[in-house]
C-alpha positions as CSV (number, residue, x, y, z in Angstrom):
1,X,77.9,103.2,92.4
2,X,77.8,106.5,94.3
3,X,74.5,107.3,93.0
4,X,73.1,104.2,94.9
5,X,71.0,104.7,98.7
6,X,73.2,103.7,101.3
7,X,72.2,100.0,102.9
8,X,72.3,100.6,106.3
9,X,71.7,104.8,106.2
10,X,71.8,105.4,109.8
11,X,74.7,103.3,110.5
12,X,76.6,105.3,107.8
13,X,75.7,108.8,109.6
14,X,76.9,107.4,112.9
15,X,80.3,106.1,110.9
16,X,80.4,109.2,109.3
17,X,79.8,111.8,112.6
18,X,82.2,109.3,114.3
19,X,85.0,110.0,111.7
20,X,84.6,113.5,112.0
21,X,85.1,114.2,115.6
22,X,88.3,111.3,116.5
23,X,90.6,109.0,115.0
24,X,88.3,105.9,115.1
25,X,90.0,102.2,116.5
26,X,90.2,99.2,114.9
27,X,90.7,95.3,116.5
28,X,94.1,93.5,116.1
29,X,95.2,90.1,114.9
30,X,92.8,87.7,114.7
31,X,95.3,84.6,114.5
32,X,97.3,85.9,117.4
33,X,94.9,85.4,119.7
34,X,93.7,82.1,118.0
35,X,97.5,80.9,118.8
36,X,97.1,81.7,122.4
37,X,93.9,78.6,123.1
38,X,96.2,76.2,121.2
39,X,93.7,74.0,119.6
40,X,94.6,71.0,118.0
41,X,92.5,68.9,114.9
42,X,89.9,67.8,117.4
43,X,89.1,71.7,118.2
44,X,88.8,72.6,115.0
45,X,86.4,69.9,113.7
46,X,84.5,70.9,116.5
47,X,81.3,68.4,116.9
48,X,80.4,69.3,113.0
49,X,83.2,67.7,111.4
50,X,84.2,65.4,114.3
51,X,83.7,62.0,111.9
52,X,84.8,64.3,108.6
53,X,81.7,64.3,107.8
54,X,79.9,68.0,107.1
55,X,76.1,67.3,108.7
56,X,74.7,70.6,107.1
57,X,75.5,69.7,103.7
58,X,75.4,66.6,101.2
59,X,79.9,66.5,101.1
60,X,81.7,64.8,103.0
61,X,84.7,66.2,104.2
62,X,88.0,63.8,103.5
63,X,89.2,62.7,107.0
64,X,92.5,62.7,105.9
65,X,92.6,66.2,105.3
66,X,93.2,68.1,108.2
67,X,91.8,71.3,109.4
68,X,94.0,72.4,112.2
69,X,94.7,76.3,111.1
70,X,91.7,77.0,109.1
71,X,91.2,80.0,111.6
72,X,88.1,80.8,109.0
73,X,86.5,77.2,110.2
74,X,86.3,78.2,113.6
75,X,83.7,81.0,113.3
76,X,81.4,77.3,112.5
77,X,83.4,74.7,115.4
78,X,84.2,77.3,117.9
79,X,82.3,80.7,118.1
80,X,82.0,81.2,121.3
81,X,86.2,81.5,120.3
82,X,85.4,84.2,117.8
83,X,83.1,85.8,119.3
84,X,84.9,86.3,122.6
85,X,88.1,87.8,120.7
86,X,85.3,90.2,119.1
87,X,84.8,91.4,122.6
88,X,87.8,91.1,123.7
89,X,89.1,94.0,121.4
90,X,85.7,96.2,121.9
91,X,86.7,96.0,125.6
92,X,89.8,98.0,124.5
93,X,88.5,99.6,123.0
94,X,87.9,98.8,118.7
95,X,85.3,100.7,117.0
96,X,85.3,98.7,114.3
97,X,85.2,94.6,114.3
98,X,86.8,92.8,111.3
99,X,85.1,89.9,110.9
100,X,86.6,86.2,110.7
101,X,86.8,85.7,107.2
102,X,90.5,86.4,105.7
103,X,90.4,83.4,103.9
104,X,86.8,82.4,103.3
105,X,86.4,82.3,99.2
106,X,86.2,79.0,97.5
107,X,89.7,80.1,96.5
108,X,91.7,79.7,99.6
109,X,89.3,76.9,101.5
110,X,90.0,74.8,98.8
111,X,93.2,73.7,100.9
112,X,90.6,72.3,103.0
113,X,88.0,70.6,100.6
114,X,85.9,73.1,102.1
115,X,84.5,75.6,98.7
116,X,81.2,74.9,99.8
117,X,81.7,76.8,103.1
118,X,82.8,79.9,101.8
119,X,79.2,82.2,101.6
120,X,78.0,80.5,105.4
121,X,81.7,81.7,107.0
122,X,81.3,85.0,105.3
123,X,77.4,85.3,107.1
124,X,77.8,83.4,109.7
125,X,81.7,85.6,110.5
126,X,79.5,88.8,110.3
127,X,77.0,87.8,112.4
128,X,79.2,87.0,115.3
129,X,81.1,90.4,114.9
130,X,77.3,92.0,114.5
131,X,76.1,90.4,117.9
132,X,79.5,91.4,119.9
133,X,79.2,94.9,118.3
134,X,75.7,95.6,119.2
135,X,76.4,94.5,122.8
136,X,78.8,97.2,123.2
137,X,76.9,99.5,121.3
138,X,74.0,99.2,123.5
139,X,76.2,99.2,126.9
140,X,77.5,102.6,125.4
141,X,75.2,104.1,122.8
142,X,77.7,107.2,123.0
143,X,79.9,104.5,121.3
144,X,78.5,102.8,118.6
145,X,80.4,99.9,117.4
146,X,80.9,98.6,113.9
147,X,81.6,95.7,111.8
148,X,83.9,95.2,109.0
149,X,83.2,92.5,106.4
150,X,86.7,91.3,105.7
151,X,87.7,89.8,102.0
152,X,91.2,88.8,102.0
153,X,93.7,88.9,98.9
154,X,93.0,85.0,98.7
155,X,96.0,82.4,98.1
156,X,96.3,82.9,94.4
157,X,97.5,86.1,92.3
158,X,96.4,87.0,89.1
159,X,99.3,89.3,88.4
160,X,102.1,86.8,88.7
161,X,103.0,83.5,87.7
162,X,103.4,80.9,90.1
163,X,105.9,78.9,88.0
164,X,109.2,80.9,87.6
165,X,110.0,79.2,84.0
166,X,106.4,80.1,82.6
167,X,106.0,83.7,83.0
168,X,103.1,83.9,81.3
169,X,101.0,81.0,83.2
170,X,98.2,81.9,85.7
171,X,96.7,79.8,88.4
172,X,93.5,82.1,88.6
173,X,91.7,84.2,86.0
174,X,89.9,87.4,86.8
175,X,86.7,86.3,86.1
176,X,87.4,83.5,88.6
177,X,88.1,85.9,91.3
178,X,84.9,88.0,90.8
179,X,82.9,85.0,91.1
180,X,84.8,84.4,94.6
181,X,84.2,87.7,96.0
182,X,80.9,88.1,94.8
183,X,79.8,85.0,97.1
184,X,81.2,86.2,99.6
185,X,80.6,89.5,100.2
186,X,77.0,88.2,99.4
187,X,77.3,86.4,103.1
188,X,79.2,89.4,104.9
189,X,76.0,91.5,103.8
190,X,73.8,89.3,104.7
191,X,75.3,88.2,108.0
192,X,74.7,92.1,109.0
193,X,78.6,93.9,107.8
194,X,78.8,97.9,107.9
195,X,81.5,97.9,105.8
196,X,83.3,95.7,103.3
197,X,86.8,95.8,103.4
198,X,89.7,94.8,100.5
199,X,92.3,94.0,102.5
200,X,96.2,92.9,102.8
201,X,96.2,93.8,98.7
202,X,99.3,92.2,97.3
203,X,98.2,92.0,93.9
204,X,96.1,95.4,92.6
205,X,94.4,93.0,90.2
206,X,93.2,90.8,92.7
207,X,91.9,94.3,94.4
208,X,90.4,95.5,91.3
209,X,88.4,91.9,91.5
210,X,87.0,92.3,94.6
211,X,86.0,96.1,93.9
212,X,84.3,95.0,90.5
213,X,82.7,92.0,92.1
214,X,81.7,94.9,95.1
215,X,80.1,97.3,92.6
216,X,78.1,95.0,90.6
217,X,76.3,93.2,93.8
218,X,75.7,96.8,95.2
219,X,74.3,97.7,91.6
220,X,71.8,94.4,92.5
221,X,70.9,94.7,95.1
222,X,70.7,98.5,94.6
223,X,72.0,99.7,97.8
224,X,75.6,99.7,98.9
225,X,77.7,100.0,102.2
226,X,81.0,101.9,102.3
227,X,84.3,100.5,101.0
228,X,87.7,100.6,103.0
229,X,90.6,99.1,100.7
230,X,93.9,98.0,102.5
231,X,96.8,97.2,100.7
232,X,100.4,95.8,102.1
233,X,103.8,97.1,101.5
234,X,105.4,93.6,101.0
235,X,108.8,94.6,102.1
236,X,111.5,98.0,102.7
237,X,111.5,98.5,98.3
238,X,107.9,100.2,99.7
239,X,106.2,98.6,96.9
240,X,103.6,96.0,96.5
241,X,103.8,92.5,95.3
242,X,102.8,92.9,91.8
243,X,105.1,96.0,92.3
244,X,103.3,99.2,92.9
245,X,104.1,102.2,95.3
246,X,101.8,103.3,97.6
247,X,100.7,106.1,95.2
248,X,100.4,104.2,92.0
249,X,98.5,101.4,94.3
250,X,96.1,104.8,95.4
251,X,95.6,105.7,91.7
252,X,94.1,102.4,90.9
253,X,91.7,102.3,93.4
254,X,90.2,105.8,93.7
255,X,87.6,105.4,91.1
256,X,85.8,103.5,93.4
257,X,85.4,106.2,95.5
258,X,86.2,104.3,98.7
259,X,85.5,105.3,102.6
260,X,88.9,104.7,103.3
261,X,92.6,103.9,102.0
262,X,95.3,102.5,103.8
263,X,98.3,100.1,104.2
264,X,98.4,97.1,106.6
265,X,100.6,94.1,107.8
266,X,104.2,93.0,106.3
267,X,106.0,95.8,107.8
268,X,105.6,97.6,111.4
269,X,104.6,100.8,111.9
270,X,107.8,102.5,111.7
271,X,109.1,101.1,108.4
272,X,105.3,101.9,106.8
273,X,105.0,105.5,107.9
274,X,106.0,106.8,105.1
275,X,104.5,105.2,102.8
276,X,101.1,106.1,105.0
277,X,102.5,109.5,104.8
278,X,102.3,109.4,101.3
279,X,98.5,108.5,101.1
280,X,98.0,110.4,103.6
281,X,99.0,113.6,101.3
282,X,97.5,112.6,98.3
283,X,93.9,110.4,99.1
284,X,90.5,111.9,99.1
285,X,89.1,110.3,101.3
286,X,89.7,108.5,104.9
287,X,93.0,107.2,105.8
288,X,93.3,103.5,108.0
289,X,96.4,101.5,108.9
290,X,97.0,98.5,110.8
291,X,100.5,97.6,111.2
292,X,102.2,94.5,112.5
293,X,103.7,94.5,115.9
294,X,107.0,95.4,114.3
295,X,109.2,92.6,112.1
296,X,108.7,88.6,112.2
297,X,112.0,87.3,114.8
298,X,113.6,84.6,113.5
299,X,110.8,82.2,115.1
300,X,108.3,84.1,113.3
301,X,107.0,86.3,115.9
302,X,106.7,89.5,116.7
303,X,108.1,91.4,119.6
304,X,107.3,95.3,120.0
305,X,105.4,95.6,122.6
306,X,101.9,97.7,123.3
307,X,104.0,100.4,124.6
308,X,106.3,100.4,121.7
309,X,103.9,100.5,119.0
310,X,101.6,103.2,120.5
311,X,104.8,105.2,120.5
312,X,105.3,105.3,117.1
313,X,101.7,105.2,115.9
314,X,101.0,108.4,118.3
315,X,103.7,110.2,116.1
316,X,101.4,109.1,112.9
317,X,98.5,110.7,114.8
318,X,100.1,114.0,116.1
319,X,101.0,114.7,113.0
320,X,97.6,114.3,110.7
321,X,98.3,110.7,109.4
322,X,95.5,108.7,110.2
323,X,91.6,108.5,110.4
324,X,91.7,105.2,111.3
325,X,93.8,103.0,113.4
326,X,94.6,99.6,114.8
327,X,97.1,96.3,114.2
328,X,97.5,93.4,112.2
329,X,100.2,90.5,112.8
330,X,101.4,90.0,116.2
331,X,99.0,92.9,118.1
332,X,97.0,91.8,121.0
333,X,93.9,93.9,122.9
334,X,96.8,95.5,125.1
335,X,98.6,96.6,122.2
336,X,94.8,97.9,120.5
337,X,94.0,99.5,124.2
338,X,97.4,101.1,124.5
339,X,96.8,102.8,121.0
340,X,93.3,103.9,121.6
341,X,95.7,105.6,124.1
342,X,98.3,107.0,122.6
343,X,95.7,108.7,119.9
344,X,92.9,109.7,122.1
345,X,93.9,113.6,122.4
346,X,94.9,113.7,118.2
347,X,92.6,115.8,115.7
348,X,92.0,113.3,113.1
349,X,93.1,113.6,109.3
350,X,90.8,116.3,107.8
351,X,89.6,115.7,104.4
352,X,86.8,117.9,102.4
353,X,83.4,117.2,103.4
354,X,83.1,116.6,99.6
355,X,85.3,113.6,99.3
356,X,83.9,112.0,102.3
357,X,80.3,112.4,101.0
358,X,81.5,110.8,97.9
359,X,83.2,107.7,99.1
């Protein structure tokens, strides 16, 4: 894959000179701010889907399945949403945009009758993060801004077994998944992504998925953009789901040769330093991490504040952790702007000039 032209050439150099001279911001939680307008079924149907019935396309959508918290759906009902959360996090400061799209494969809209969405989200998600970028970009050209084509880890693992009496069953086949994130990553590229990032890996097989699915479209369309792969320390046994450390789950990446490698959500940023620590001492190549805003309450939420968080994730940067920065669960643009902070004056994670020409 390396041996391909880069997609986007100059956008790579300015990713790449950007990298070099500062620890580089990413946005926070996308459903936390979603939470905050409150929407109910009527907002997410939006005018489209207002009788259940999908205009743009020969399905109809059952009524009687509803829609409220298909966050994915609202890049289509409620851009102006999406988009203003975008800028809302470029104002504090983000870098780099992930786009809407955690759970648009076939895969996970499924829950919503919704399969034949998934490569318009993906294009349509990128497009929105594309426009808000390039605004900032162009207010600041000091500053350019990128976007992140996000494929999440979908609903389904192909490592485990759903059914605890039958080991051996699976609810998704590898081939399956390929054919998932091949359509969408198709839309993130064409919607106008800098980057495709694997994230919130649970399942290394599921990963391995998406990177095969990620090779072979480059190898078509024979031109690629630069990987970032994200995985998540599921709880304090600082392992995976399907049971890797962070070292073993580094191991089985690499060949890829991705832009970056890094850990986010399930566990705030002090209980996932060191397991960052530990890519941080082994990876060749960039290192990312967006934490939650410490652990769920009992309610579910999350409670460290901006101040709290940029503590801890300063100590990350003072000591050579990171390339890469922001949150995941339960971060706001306050808690984004109050790392930018925290990490402004911090010499980022140096790597060879070899590796990062590789990735």
């Amino acid at each position: 894959m390396s041996a391909l032209p880069w997609l986007h050439p100059d956008r790579v150099a300015l990713l790449e000179n950007a990298l070099q001279e500062r620890i580089l911001i990413l946005d926070g939680g996308m459903g936390t701010m979603l939470q905050g307008h409150q929407l109910d079924e009527t907002g997410f149907r939006g005018e489209r889907f207002v009788h259940g019935h999908d205009s743009h396309h020969s399905h109809d959508h059952p009524g009687s399945c509803d829609l409220k918290g298909n966050n994915d759906l609202l890049t289509l009902t409620k851009p102006d949403i999406i988009r203003g959360v975008h800028e809302a996090y470029l104002e504090a400061g983000a870098d780099l945009v992930e786009t809407n799209t955690f759970n648009s494969t076939r895969i996970s809209q499924a829950d919503y009758h919704l399969e034949h969405l998934a490569y318009e989200l993906n294009r349509e998600g990128a497009k929105l993060a594309r426009a808000a970028c390039d605004a900032y970009t162009a207010k600041n050209p000091a500053k350019p801004r990128f976007v992140i084509g996000v494929l999440g880890p979908t609903s389904r693992t192909a490592s485990l077994s759903p059914d605890v009496n039958d080991p051996g069953f699976r609810n998704v086949t590898f081939e399956e998944l390929v054919a998932n994130y091949t359509e969408s990553t198709n839309g993130l590229i064409d919607g106008g992504a800098d980057i495709i990032m694997v994230e919130t890996i649970f399942d290394t097989l599921n990963a391995k998925a998406a990177l095969f699915a990620i090779s072979e479209l480059f190898r078509e369309r024979g031109a690629r953009l630069p990987v970032m792969i994200s995985g998540t320390i599921t709880d304090r046994s600082g392992r995976t789901l399907s049971g890797q450390t962070a070292e073993a789950f580094y191991y089985s990446v690499k060949h890829i040769r991705p832009l970056s490698v890094g850990l986010n959500c399930a566990l705030g940023a002090a209980d996932l330093r060191p397991h960052v620590q530990t890519l941080s001492n082994i990876a060749e190549c960039f290192i990312s991490t967006h934490p939650n805003a410490g652990l769920p309450n009992a309610f579910g939420e999350y409670d460290e504040t901006p101040a709290q968080m940029a503590s801890v994730i300063g100590g990350f940067a003072r000591d050579g952790l990171l390339n890469m920065v922001g949150g995941c669960c339960g971060t706001t643009p306050a808690h984004i702007k109050a790392i930018a902070e925290a990490v402004s004056t911090c010499t980022p994670r140096a790597i060879s000039t070899e590796s990062a020409q590789a990735a």
